[in-house]
C-alpha positions in Angstrom: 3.6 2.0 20.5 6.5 0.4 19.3 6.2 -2.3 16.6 6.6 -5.9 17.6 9.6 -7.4 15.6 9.6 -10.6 15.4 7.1 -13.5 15.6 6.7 -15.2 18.9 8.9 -18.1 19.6 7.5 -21.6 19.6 7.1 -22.7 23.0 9.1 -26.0 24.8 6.7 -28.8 24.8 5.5 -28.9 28.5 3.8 -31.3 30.5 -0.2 -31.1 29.7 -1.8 -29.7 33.0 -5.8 -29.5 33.7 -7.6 -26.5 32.4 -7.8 -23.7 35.0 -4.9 -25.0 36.9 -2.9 -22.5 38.2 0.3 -21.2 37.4 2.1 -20.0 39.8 5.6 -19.7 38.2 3.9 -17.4 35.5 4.0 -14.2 37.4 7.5 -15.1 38.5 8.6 -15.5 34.9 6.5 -12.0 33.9 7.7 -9.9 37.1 11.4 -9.4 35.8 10.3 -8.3 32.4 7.5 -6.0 33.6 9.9 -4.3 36.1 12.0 -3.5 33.7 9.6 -2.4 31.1 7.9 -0.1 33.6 11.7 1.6 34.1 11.9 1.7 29.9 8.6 3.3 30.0 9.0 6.3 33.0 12.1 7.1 30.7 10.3 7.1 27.4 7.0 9.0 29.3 9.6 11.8 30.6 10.7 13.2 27.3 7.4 12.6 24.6 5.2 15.3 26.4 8.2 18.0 26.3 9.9 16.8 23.4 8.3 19.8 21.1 8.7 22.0 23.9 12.4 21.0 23.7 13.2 21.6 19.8 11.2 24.8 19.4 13.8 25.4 22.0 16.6 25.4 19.1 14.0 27.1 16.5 12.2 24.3 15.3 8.9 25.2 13.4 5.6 23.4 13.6 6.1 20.9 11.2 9.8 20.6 11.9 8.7 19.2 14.9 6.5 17.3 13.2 9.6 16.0 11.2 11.2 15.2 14.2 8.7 12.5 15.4 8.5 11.2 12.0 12.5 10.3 12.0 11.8 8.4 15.1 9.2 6.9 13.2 10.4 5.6 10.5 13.8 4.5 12.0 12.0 2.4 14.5 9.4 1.3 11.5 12.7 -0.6 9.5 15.1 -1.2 12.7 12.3 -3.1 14.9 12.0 -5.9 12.9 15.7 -6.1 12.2 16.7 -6.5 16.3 13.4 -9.2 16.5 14.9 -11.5 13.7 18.8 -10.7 15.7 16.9 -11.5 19.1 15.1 -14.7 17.6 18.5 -15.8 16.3 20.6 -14.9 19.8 18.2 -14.9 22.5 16.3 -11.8 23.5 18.4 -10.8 26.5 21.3 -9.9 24.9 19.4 -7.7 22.0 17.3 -6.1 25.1 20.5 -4.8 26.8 21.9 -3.6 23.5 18.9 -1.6 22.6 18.7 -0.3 26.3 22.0 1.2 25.8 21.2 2.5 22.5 18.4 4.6 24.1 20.8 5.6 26.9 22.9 7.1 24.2 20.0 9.1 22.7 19.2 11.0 25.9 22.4 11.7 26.3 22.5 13.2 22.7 19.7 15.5 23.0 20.4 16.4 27.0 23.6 17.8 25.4 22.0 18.9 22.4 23.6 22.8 21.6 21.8 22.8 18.3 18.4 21.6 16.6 20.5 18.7 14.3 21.6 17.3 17.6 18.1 16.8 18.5 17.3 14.7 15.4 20.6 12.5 16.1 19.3 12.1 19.3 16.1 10.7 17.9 17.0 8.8 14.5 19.8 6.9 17.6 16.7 6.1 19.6 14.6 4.9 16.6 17.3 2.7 15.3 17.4 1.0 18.9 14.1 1.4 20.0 13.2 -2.3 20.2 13.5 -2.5 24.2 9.2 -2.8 23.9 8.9 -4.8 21.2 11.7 -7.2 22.4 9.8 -7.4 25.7 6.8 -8.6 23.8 8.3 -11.3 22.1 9.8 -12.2 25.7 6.5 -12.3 27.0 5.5 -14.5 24.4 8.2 -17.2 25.3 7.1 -17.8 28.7 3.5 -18.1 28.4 0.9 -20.6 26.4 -0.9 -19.0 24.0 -4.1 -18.7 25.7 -2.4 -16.1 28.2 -0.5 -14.4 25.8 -3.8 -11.8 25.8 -3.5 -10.9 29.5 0.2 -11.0 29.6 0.6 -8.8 27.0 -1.8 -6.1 29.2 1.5 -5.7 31.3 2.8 -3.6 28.9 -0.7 -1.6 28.6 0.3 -1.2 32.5 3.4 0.2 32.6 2.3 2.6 30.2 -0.6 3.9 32.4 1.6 4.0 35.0 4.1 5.7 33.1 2.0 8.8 31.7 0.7 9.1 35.1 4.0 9.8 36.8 6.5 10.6 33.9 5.1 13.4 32.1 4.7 15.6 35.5 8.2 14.7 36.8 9.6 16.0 33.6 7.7 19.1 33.0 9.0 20.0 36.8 12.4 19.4 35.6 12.3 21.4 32.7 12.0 24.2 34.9 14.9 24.0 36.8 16.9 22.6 33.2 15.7 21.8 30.3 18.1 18.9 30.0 17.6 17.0 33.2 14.5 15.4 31.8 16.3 13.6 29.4 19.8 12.5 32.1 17.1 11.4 34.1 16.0 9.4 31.3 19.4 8.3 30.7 20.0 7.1 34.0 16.8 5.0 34.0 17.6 3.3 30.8 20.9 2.5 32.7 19.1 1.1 35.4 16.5 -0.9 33.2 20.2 -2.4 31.2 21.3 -3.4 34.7 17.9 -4.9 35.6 18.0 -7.0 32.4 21.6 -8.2 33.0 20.5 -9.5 36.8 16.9 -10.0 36.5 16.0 -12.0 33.3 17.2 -14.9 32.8 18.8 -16.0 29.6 16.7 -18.5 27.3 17.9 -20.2 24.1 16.7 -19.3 21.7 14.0 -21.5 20.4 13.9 -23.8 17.1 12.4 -22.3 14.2 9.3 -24.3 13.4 9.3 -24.4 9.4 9.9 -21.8 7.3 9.7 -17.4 8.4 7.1 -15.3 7.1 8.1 -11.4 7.0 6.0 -9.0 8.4 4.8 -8.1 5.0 3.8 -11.3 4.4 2.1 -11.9 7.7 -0.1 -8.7 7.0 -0.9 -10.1 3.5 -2.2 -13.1 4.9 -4.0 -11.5 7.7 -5.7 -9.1 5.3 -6.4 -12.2 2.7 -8.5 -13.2 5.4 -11.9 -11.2 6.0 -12.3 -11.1 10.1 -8.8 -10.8 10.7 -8.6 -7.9 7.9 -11.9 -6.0 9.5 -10.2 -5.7 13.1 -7.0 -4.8 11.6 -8.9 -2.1 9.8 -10.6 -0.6 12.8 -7.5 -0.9 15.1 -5.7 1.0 12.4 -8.3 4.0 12.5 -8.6 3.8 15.9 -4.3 4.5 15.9 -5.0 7.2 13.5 -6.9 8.9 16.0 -4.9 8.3 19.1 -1.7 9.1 17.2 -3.6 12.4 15.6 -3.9 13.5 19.1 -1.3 12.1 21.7 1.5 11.8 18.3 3.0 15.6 19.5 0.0 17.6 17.4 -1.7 17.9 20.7 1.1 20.1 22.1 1.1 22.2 19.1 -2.4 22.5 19.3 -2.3 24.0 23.3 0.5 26.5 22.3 -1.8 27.9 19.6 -5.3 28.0 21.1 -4.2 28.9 25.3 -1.0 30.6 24.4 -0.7 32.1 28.1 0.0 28.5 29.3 1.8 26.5 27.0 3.8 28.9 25.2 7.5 27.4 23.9 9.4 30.9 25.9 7.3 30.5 29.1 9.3 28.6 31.9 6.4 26.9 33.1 5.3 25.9 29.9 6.9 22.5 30.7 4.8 21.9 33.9 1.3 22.6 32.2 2.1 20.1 29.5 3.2 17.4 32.3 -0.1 18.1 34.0 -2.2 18.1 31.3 -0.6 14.6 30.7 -1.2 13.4 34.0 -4.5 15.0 33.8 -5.5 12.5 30.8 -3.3 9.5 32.2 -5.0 9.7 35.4 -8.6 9.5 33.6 -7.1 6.4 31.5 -5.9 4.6 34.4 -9.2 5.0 36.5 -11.2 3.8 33.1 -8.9 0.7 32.5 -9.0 0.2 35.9 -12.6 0.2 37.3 -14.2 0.6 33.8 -13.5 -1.5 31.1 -14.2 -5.2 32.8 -17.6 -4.2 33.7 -18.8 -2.7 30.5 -17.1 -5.1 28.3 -19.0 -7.9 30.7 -22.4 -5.9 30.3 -22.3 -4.8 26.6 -19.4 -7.2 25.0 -16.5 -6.1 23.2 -18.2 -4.5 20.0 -20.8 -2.7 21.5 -18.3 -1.0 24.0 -15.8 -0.2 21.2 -18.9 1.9 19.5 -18.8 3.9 22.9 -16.0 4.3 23.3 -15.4 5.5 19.4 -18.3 7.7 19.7 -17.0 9.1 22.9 -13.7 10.2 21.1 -15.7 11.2 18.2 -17.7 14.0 20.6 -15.1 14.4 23.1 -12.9 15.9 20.1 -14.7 17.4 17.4 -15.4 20.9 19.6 -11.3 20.8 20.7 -11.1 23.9 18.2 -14.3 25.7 19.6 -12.7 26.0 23.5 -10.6 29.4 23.0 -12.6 30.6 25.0 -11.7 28.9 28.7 -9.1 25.8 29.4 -12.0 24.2 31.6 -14.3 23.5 28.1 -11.0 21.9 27.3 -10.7 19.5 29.9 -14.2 18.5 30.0 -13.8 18.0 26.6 -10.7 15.9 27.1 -12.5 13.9 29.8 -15.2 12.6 27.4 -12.7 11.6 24.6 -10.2 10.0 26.8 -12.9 8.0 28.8 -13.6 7.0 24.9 -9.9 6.0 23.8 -9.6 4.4 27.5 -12.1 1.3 26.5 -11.4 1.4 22.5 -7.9 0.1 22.8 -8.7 -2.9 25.2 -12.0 -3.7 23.7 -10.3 -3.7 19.9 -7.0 -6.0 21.2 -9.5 -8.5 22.5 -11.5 -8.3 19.2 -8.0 -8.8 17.2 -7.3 -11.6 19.4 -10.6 -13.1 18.6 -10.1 -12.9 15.2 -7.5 -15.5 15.0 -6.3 -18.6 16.2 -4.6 -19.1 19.8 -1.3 -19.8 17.9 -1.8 -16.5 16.0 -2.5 -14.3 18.4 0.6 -13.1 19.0 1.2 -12.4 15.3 -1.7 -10.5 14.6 -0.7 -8.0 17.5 2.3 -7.9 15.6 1.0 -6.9 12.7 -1.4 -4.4 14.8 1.9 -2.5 16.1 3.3 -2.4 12.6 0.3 -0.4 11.2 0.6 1.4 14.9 3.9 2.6 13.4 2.7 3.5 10.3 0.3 5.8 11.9 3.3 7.0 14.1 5.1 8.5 10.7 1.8 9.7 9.2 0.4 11.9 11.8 3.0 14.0 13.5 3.7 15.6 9.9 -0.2 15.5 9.4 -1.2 17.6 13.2 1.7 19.9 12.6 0.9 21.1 8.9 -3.0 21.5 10.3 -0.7 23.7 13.3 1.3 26.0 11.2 -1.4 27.0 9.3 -3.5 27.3 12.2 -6.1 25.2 11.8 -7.1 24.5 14.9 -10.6 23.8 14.1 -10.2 21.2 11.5 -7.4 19.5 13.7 -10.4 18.4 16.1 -12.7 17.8 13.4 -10.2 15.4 12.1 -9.3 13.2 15.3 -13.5 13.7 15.4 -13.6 12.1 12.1 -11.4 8.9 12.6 -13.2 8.0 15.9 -16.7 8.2 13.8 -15.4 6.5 11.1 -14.4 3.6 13.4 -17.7 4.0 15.2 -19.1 2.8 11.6 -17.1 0.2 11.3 -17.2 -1.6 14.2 -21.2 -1.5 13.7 -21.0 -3.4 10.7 -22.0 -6.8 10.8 -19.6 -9.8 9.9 -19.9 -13.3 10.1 -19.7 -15.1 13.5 -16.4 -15.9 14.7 -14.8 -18.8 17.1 -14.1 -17.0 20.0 -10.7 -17.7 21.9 -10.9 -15.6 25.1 -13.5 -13.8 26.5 -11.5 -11.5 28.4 -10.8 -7.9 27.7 -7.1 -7.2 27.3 -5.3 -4.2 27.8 -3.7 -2.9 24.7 -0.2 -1.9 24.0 0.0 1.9 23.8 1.9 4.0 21.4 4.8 5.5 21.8 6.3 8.2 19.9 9.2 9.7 20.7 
C-alpha cells in the first residue's frame, strides 16, 4: 500500500495502568481515523480495478499502462516521506486534509481526462499527495502504546477488505453508464473524507522530537544490519513482489489476453467483469481474515502458516496461464491463491513485529511499506512487458515463483527471537493506483 512517511511520534508520558486493563477511550480515539480511512479507501478501490480499462480507453498499450502505475509509484515513493516529516513538524491533521484534497484533484483530472497525458497528470497529482494512508498510520501510532500499535494498525488492513469488496463492483457498474463517474464518485468521497477530517479528528500537537531523525534509508540500513529484522524484511518483500505481480494492474492485462470475450478494453461490460472478479477475490480475502487466520495462526503459529499460505499462492498461480480453456479453472485457481495471500500478509506483519522491539515496531512496518512501494514501481512495468509479448504463461509461473521462493525462506531456521505479541495482525494492503 502506501509507504508510511514518517516515524511514529513519541507518545505523552501517561499514567502507568495494570496490564490487561482496559481501554476504553482507544476505540474512541481509532473510530474517527478508521471512518475516514475506510471513505479514502472506497475512493482509491473504485478506480485501481478499471484504471487500465480506463487508459487503453485513450490508446494506451500494455506497458503504457504499465508506465502509468509506475508514475504513481514513484511519485508516492519520494512525496510520502516528504508530507510525514511536514505532518511530524505541523500536526497530522492539517497534512491529512491537504493530501485529501490533493487526491480530490486527481479524480477530477482523469474524470475529465479528453486525452491519455491527462491521465498521467491525473496520477503523478495523486502520487505526489497520496499520503492520506500513510498519514493515518502515523496517527494511529500517536494514540496508542506500542504494544497495540500491532492490532491498531489491522484497521487499515480492514478498510481495505472492505473496500475491494464494495469498491471495485460499484465502479465497474459505473463504467457502464460513463466511464467517468467512477472517478467523480471518487472525487466526491475524498471530499467527504476532507470534511470528516476537519470535524472528526481532533487536532494534536505535534510531539517533541526525542533525539536526533534517522531517514528512512537509514532506518532500513539499520534494520538490515541486524539479522532477524533483515530476514522478515526479506520475506515480506517477496511476498509484495508477488501480490503486486498479480493485483499491481498485470492481472487486468492478463484477463484481456487469455478470456478476451469478457474483459476486452471495447466491450461495455468489460468494466463490470473486472469489478466482479475483484469482489470475487475480496470476498474470499475477507472470509479468510475473518474466520481463518486466528485459528490457524493459533494451531500452527505464524511461520508454519506463512509456508501455507506461500505455497497456496505458489499452486494457486503457477497454472493461471494453462486456463484458456474455461473462466471456472480460473477461479478455482484464484480461490486457492488468494486463500494463500489471505493468511501470508497477517502472519508476516506479526512476524515483522516480532522481530523488533515494542518501540520499533512501528518503524519496521515503515520500512515494510517502503520496500511495498518499491515493489509498486517494479512490477506494473514487469506484468505488462510479460502482456504485450503475450506471455501469459510465464506471467503465472512468475507470481508462482515469488510465493515458492518465500515458501523457502520462511522455512529456514533462525535463531530464537523475544517475542512481543502473540497475536496475528492484519497487514496493510497495497495500493496502486
Amino acid at each position: 500500500m502506501t509507504e508510511s512517511a514518517s516515524n511514529p511520534a513519541a507518545l505523552p508520558a501517561k499514567t502507568p495502568e495494570a496490564p490487561g486493563a482496559p481501554r476504553p477511550s482507544l476505540m474512541k480515539a481509532l473510530l474517527p481515523i478508521f471512518i475516514i480511512v475506510l471513505i479514502d479507501v472506497f475512493g482509491l478501490t473504485l478506480i485501481i480495478p478499471i484504471l487500465p480499462l480506463y487508459a487503453q480507453r485513450f490508446g494506451a498499450s500494455d506497458m503504457t499502462v504499465g508506465l502509468l502505475l509506475t508514475a504513481f509509484a514513484i511519485c508516492q515513493f519520494f512525496a510520502s516521506p516528504v508530507l510525514g516529516r511536514v505532518s511530524d513538524s505541523v500536526g497530522r491533521k492539517p497534512v491529512l486534509i491537504v493530501s485529501q484534497l490533493g487526491m480530490l484533484a486527481s479524480y477530477l483530472v482523469l474524470g475529465a481526462a479528453q486525452s491519455l497525458w491527462m491521465v498521467f497528470l491525473g496520477r503523478i497529482i495523486a502520487g505526489i499527495t497520496a499520503g492520506n494512508l500513510s498519514i493515518a498510520q502515523a496517527y494511529i501510532s500517536d494514540v496508542t502504546r506500542p504494544e497495540e500499535r500491532t492490532k491498531a494498525y489491522g484497521l487499515i488492513g480492514v478498510a481495505f477488505g472492505a473496500g475491494f469488496v464494495f469498491g471495485p463492483p460499484i465502479a465497474g457498474f459505473l463504467m457502464e453508464w460513463h466511464d467517468s463517474a467512477p472517478f467523480y464518485l471518487a472525487a466526491i468521497l475524498s471530499g467527504l473524507s476532507a470534511l470528516a477530517t476537519t470535524v472528526l479528528l481532533p487536532h494534536r500537537e505535534p510531539a517533541p522530537a526525542q533525539g536526533p531523525r534517522r531517514s528512512r534509508i537509514g532506518e532500513i540500513t539499520e534494520l538490515f544490519a541486524r539479522p532477524e529484522p533483515r530476514r522478515r524484511l526479506v520475506e515480506f518483500f517477496v511476498f509484495q513482489m508477488s501480490f503486486s505481480l498479480l493485483m499491481g494492474g498485470g492481472f487486468i492485462l492478463f484477463l484481456q489476453h487469455l478470456f478476451p470475450q469478457y474483459f476486452a478494453p471495447e466491450l461495455r461490460t468489460s468494466g463490470r467483469h473486472v469489478g466482479l472478479m475483484f469482489l470475487y477475490t475480496g470476498v474470499i480475502g475477507s472470509i479468510v481474515q475473518g474466520a481463518f487466520v486466528g485459528r490457524l495462526a493459533k494451531r500452527l503459529g505464524e511461520e508454519r502458516l506463512a509456508v501455507v499460505g506461500f505455497v497456496c499462492g505458489a499452486l494457486g498461480h503457477c497454472l493461471m496461464g494453462f486456463t484458456g480453456f474455461a473462466l471456472w479453472s480460473l477461479l478455482g485457481m484464484m480461490a486457492v491463491g488468494q486463500f494463500g495471500f489471505g493468511v501470508v500478509r497477517p502472519a508476516l506483519t506479526t512476524l515483522l513485529t516480532k522481530s523488533v522491539g515494542p518501540h520499533e515496531q512501528g518503524k519496521v512496518l515503515g520500512v515494510s511499506t517502503s520496500l511495498t512501494s518499491i515493489s509498486q514501481i517494479v512490477c506494473p512495468i514487469l506484468a505488462a512487458s510479460l502482456a504485450q509479448r503475450r506471455h501469459l504463461v510465464g506471467y503465472g509461473l512468475l507470481v508462482s515463483a515469488f510465493a515458492a521462493l518465500g515458501a523457502v525462506l520462511v522455512m529456514q531456521r533462525s535463531a530464537p527471537t523475544p517475542t512481543v505479541t502473540p497475536t496475528v495482525a492484519s497487514g496493510e494492503p497495497d495500493a496502486k493506483g
